[in-house]
C-alpha positions in Angstrom: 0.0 0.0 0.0 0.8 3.4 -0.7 0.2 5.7 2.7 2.8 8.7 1.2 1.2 11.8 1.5 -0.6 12.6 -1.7 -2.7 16.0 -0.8 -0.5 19.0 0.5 0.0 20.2 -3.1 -2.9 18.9 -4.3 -4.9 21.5 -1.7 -2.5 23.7 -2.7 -4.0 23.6 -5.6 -7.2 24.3 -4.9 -6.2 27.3 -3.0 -4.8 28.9 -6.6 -7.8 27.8 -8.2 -10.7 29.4 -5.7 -8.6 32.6 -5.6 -8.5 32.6 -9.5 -12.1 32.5 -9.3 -13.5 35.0 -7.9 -10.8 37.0 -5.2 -8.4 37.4 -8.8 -9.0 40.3 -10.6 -10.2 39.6 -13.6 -9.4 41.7 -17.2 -11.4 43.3 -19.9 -12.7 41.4 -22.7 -12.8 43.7 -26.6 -15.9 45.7 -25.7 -14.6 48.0 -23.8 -16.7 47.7 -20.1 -18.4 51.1 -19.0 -17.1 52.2 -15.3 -18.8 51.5 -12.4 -19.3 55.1 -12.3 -19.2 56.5 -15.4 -19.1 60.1 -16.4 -22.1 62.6 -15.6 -23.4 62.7 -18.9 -23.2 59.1 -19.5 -21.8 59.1 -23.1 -21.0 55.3 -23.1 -24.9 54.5 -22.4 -26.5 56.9 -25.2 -28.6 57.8 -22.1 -29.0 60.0 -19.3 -28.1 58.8 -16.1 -30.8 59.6 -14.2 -33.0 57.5 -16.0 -34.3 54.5 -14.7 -36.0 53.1 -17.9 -34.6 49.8 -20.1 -34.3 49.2 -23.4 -37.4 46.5 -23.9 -35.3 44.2 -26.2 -37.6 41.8 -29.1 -38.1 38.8 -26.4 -39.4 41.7 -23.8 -36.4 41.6 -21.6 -36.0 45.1 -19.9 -32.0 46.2 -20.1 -31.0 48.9 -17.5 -28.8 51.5 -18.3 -25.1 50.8 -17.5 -24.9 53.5 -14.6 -28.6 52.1 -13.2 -27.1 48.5 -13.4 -23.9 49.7 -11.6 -25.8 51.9 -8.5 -28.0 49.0 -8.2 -24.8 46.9 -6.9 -23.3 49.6 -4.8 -22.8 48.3 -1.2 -22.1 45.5 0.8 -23.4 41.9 -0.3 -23.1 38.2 1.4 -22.9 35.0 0.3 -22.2 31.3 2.1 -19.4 29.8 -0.4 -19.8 26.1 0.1 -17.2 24.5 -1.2 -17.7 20.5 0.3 -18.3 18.7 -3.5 -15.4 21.3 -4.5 -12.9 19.5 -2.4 -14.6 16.2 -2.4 -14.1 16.3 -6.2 -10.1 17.4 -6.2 -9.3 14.5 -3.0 -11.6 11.9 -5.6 -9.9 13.0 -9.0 -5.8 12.7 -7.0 -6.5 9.9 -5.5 -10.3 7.4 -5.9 -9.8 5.0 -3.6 -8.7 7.7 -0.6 -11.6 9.9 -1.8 -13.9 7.0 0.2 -12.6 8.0 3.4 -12.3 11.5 2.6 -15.6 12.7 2.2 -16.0 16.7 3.7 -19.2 18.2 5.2 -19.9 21.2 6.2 -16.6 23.1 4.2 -18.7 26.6 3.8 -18.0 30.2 4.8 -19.2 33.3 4.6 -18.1 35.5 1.5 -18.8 39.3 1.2 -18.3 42.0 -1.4 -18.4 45.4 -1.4 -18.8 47.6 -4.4 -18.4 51.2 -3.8 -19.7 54.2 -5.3 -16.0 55.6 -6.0 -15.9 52.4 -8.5 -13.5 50.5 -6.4 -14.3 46.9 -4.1 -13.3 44.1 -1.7 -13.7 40.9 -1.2 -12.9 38.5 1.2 -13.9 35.9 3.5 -15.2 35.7 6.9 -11.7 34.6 8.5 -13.3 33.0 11.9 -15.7 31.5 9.7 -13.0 30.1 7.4 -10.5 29.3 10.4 -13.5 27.0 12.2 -14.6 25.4 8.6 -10.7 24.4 8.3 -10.6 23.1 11.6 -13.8 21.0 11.1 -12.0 19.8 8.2 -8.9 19.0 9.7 -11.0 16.7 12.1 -13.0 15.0 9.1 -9.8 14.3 7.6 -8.6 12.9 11.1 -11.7 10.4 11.4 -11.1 9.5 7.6 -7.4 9.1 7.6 -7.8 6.8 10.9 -10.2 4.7 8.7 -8.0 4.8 6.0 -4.9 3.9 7.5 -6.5 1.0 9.9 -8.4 -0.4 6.5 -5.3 0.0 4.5 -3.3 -2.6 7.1 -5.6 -4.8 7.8 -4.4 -8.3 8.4 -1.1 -6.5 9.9 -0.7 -6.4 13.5 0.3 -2.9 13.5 -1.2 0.2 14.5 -1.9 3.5 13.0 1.2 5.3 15.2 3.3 2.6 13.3 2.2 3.7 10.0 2.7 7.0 10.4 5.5 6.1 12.0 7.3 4.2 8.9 6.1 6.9 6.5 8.4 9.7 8.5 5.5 11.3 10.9 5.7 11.3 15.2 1.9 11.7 15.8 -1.6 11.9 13.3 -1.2 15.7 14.4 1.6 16.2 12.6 0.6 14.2 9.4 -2.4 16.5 9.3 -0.3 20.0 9.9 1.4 18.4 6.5 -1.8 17.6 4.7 -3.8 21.1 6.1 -0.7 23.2 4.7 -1.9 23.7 1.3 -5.1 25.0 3.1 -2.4 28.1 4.8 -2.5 30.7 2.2 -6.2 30.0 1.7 -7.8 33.2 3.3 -4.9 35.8 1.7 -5.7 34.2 -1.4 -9.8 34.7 -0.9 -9.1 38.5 -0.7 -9.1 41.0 -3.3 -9.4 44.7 -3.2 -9.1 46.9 -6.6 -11.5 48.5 -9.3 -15.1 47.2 -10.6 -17.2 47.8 -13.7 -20.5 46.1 -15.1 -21.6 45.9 -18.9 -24.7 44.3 -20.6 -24.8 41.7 -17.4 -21.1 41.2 -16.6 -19.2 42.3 -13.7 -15.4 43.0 -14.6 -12.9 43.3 -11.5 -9.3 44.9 -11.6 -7.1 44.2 -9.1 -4.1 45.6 -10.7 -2.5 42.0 -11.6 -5.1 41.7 -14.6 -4.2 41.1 -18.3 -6.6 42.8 -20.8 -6.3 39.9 -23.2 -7.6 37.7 -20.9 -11.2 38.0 -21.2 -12.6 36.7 -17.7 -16.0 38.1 -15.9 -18.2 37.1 -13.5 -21.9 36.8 -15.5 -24.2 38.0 -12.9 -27.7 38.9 -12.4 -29.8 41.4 -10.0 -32.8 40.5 -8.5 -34.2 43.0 -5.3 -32.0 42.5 -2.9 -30.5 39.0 -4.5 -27.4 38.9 -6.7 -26.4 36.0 -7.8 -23.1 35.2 -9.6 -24.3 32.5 -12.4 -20.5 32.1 -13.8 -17.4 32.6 -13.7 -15.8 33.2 -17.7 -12.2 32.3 -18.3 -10.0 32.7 -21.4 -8.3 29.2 -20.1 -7.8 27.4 -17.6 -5.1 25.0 -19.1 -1.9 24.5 -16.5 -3.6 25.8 -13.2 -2.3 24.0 -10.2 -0.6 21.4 -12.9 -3.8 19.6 -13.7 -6.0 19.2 -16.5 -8.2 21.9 -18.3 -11.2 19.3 -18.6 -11.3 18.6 -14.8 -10.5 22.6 -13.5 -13.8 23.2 -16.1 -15.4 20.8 -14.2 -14.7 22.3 -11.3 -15.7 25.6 -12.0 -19.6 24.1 -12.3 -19.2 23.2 -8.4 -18.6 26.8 -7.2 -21.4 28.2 -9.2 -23.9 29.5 -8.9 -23.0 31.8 -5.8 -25.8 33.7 -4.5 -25.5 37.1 -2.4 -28.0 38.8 -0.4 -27.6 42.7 0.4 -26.3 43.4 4.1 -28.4 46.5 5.7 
């Protein structure tokens, strides 16, 4: 059996890939997206800014004006970012047979944004949130490893201390401070701070690290008080975290969609 420790860069992984997704800033696509708060006489709309009334396209859908789409999104929104089949699905595509003792629950966390009027915005996770869904984590790995391990040798009059023992570890505590340290830069990577913009539907953000030939927004839509982040478009994905494009795709369908509700 094979009891090396397969998942510290393999949740290292999926660090890179959630900040990629929404906490990178992403970069403008050929039209040219209007600012989230665009100049008084709103030139890039055809239409004054004060005016709340759509453009009824031929199927009867009502399309705001740019600067009535972006004032609709300023302040502070909330979402709970479950991300249990996310990880279930990277621990099951490294490694099948240990993805039937590694099966997570309960890996969610609060999310916020905040879109300002002065076009700029954050986002970032609830870090004591985060720090107590990592912790349950670490102990659902703990249960599962245990399992693991014990079905993994049995037959062998050995115990789980040996095996961790003969693969260079002095405890299950300090296998798991191995396994949970791709999980360390987790939080930095889940924040983002830098420029927004919306157009025809699509929220653009710049965090200053963007390149404007890449092409990647968030498609979003506004309901009341309810936004809800539908997708996540990417130029590519091919060569993040060393895996390949057709499962990071997949992966992208797991996150989404993310729905925020409007904090008071």
């Amino acid at each position: 059996m094979n009891l090396s420790n397969r998942l510290p860069g393999l949740l290292l992984a999926v660090c890179l890939l959630a900040a990629v997704l929404l906490a990178a800033g992403c970069g403008e696509d050929d039209g040219d997206p209007v600012s989230s708060v665009p100049p008084s006489e709103s030139a890039q709309t055809g239409q004054s800014v004060s005016s709340d009334a759509g453009a009824a396209s031929s199927d009867g859908t009502v399309t705001l004006p740019l600067q009535s789409q972006a004032e609709k999104l300023f302040g502070e929104w909330e979402a709970t970012w479950e991300l249990s089949d996310f990880l279930n699905s990277v621990i099951s595509h490294s490694d099948a047979d240990l993805g039937n003792y590694l099966c997570v629950e309960g890996f969610a966390f609060p999310v916020r944004f905040a879109f300002r009027e002065d076009g700029t915005y954050d986002f970032s996770p609830d870090a004591d949130a985060l720090d107590s869904a990592l912790s349950s984590v670490r102990e659902q790995f703990r249960a599962g490893y245990t399992r693991y391990f014990l079905d993994s040798a049995e037959g062998y009059d050995i115990t789980v201390e040996d095996i961790l023992s003969s693969i260079g570890y002095r405890s299950m505590d300090e296998y798991l401070d191995d396994v949970m340290s791709g999980f360390d830069q987790l939080s930095g990577s889940l924040r983002s701070s830098g420029d927004w913009s919306v157009s025809d539907g699509k929220l653009y953000l710049h965090d200053g690290e963007s390149h404007t030939e890449d092409g990647r927004h968030a498609v979003y839509a506004l309901e009341n008080d309810a936004l809800t982040i539908r997708e996540w478009e990417v130029a590519s994905v091919e060569g993040i975290g060393g895996s390949d494009e057709e499962f990071l795709r997949e992966l992208y369908g797991k996150l989404f969609p993310l729905r925020f509700s409007r904090i008071a």
